[in-house]
C-alpha positions in Angstrom: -7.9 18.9 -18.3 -4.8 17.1 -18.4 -4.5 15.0 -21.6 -3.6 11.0 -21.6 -1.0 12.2 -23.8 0.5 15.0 -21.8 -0.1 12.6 -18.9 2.1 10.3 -20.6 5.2 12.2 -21.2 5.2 13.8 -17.6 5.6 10.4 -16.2 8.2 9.7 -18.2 10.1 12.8 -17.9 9.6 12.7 -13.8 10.6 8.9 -13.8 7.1 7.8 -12.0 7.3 5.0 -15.1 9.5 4.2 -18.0 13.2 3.8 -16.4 12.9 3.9 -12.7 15.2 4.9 -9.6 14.3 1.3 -8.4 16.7 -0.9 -9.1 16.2 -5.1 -10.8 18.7 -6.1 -7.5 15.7 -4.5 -5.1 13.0 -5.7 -6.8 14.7 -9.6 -7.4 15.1 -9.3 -3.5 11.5 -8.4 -2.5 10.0 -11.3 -4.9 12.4 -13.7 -3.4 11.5 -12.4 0.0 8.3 -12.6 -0.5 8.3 -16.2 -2.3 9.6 -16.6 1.5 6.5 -15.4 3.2 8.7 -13.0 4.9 6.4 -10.8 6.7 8.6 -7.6 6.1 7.5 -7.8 2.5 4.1 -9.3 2.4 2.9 -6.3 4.5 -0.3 -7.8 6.3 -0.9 -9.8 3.0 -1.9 -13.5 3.9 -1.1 -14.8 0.1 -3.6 -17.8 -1.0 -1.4 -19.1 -3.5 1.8 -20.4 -3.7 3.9 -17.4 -5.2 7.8 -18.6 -6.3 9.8 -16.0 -7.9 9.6 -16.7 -10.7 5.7 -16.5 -10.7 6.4 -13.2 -9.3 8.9 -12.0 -12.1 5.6 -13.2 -14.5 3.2 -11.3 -12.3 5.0 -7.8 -12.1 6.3 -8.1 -15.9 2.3 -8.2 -16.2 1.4 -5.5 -13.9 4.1 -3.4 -14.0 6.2 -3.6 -17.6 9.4 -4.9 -16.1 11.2 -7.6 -17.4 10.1 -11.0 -17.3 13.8 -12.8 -18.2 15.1 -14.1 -14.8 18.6 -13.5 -16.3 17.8 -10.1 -16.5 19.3 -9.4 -12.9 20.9 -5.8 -12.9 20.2 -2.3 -13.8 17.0 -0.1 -13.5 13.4 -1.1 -13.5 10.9 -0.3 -15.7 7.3 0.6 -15.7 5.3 0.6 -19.2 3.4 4.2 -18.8 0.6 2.5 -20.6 -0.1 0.2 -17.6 0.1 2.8 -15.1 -2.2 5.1 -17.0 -4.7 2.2 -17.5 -4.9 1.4 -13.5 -5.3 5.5 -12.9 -8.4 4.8 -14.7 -9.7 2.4 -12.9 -8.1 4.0 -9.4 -10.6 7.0 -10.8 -13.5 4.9 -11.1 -13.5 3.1 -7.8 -12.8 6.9 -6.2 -15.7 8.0 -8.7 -17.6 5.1 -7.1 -17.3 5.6 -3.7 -18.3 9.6 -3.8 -21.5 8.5 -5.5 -22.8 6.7 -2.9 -21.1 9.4 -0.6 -19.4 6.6 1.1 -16.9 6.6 4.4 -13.3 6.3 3.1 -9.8 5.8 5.1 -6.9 7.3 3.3 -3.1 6.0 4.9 0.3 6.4 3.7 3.6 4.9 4.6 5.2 7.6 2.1 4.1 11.1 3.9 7.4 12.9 2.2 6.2 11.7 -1.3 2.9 11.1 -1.6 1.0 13.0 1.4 -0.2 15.5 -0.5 -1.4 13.2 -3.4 -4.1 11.7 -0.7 -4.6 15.0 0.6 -6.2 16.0 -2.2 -8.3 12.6 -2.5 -9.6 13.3 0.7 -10.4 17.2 0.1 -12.5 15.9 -2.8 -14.2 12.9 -1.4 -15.3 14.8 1.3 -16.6 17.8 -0.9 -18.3 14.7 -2.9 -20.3 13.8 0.6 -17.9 11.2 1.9 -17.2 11.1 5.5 -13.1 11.0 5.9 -12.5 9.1 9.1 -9.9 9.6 11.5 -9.9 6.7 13.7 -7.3 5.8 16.5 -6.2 9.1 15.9 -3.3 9.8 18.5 -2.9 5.8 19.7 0.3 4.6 19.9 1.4 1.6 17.5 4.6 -0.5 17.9 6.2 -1.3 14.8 9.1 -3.8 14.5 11.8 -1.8 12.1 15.5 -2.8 10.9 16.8 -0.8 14.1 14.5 -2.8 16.4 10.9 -2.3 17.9 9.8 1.5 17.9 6.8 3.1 19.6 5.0 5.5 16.8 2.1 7.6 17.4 -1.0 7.5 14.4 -2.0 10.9 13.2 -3.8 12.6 10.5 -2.9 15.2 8.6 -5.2 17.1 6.5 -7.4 13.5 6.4 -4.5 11.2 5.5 -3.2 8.9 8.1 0.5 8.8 9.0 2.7 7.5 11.8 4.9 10.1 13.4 8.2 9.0 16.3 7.3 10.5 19.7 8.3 14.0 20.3 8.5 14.4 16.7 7.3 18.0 15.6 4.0 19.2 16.1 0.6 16.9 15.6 -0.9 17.7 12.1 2.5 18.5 11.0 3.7 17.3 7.2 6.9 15.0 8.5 6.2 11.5 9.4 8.0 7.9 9.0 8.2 6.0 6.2 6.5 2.4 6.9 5.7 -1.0 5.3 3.6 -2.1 8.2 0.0 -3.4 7.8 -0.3 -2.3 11.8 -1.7 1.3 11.6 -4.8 0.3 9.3 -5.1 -2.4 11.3 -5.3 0.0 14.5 -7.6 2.1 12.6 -10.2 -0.6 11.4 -10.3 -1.8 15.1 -10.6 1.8 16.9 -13.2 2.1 14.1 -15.1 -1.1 14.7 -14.7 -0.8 18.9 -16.2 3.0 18.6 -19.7 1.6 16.6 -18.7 4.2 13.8 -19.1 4.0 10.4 -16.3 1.0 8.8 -14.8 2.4 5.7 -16.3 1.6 2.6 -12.7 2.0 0.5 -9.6 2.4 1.8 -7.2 4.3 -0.2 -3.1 4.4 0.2 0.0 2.2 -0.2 1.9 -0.5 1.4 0.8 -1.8 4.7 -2.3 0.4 4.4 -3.6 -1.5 1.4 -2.4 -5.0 2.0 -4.1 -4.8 5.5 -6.7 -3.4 5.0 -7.3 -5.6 1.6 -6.7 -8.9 3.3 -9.6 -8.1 6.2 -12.0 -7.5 3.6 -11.9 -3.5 3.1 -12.1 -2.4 -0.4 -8.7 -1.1 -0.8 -7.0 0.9 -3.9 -3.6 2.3 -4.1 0.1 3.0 -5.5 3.0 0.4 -5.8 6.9 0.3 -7.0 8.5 -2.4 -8.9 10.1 -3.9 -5.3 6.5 -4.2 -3.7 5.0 -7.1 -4.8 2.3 -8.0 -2.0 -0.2 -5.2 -3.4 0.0 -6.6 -7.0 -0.7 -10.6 -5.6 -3.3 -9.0 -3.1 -4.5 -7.8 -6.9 -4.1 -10.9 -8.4 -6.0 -12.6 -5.9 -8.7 -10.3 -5.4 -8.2 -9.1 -2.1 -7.1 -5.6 -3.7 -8.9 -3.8 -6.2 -6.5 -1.3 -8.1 -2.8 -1.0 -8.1 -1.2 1.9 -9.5 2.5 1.2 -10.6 4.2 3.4 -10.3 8.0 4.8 -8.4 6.4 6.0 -5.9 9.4 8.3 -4.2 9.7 10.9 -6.3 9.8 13.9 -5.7 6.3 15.3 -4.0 5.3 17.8 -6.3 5.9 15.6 -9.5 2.2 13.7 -8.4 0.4 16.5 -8.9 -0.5 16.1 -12.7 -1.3 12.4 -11.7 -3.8 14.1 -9.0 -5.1 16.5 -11.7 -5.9 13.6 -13.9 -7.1 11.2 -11.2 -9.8 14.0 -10.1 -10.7 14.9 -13.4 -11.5 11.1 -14.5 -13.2 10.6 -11.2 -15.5 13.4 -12.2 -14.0 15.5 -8.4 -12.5 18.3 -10.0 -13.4 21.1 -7.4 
């Protein structure tokens, strides 16, 4: 088993937390965005309070480690290891949770490069646990509204993780996929989900828009979050989301694998 301490000094030597690759200019932009209500960053999150940025510099130097001096404007982020490792607890409890009562889960990701085969896993052992992994819309088209316009995106899964994928892109079931913010796929899901009298996840497991959305329509909903994504850690602070993992999370793929390790071990879903 994977120590805390070992646990530690990987995510410090692979830059998941301590000195980021996200920058204080991207994250200062997001809170101000998102102090905005500009949909782009609050990701399907319909905020109850009123968040300035400031409030959200105090929020994510709580959540996250990074600084909380508004002067501090420039340079890398940071993410105290401690805080991280604290949330994969309680990630691993709610995961534990849900295989106890061998409950339905969705798992989504707007990362598939980084972080596809981090849920992968999840999935593998929550369905070994007795959890049914659903798949719903699976194939529907989705139209997402990106920097280059509107774009028609297909929903897949892949190996029980939900993704969206361009048209024509290569094969169905396939690793590559786009990288998203957009709260519209769960949304797709939940409703393909609810229209085909199926089971409703019971916890929904993933980042950005898959979290946020599902969070704010009353899903149980756990997952990962950088320094420049402040909606999951409000949706947090407001109760809407249960964990949030900080963490950089677009590193390279294979430097989650000791966070999987220890997330399955805690959870008690080592296979």
């Amino acid at each position: 088993m994977l120590s805390t301490g070992a646990l530690r000094a990987h995510l410090l030597a692979a830059r998941l937390a301590g000195a980021v690759a996200t920058s204080r200019e991207e994250s200062l932009r997001s809170y101000r965005l998102f102090a905005a209500r500009d949909p782009r960053v609050l990701i399907g999150l319909d905020p109850e309070w009123t968040w300035r940025q400031r409030d959200l510099i105090e929020l994510m130097a709580d959540k996250c480690g990074v600084s909380a001096d508004p002067q501090h404007v420039s340079g890398h982020d940071v993410i105290d290891p401690e805080r991280t490792l604290t949330a994969l607890d309680a990630f691993a409890e709610r995961l534990a949770a849900a295989a106890q009562r061998s409950a339905p889960v969705l798992l989504g990701t707007g990362h598939p490069h980084r972080l596809l085969g981090f849920y992968a896993a999840l999935a593998d052992a929550l369905s070994a646990a007795g959890c049914t992994v659903l798949t719903p819309a699976h194939g529907h088209c989705v139209d997402i509204t990106t920097r280059f316009g509107l774009r028609t995106y297909n929903l897949d899964y892949v190996r029980g993780v939900a993704l969206v994928r361009e048209p024509g892109a290569p094969r169905p079931g396939c690793a590559t996929g786009a990288h998203t913010h957009s709260p519209l796929p769960v949304r797709l899901a939940l409703a393909a989900a609810a229209e085909s009298g199926g089971p409703l996840p019971e916890l929904v497991v993933g980042d950005h828009g898959w979290v946020c959305g599902a969070g704010q329509l009353g899903f149980e909903a756990i997952g990962l979050a950088d320094t420049d994504d402040p909606a999951l850690f409000v949706g947090e602070a407001e109760g809407s989301v249960s964990v949030v993992v900080p963490l950089d999370d677009a590193v390279r793929s294979d430097y989650y694998r000791p966070l999987t390790r220890y997330v399955l071990n805690r959870a008690c879903l080592s296979q």
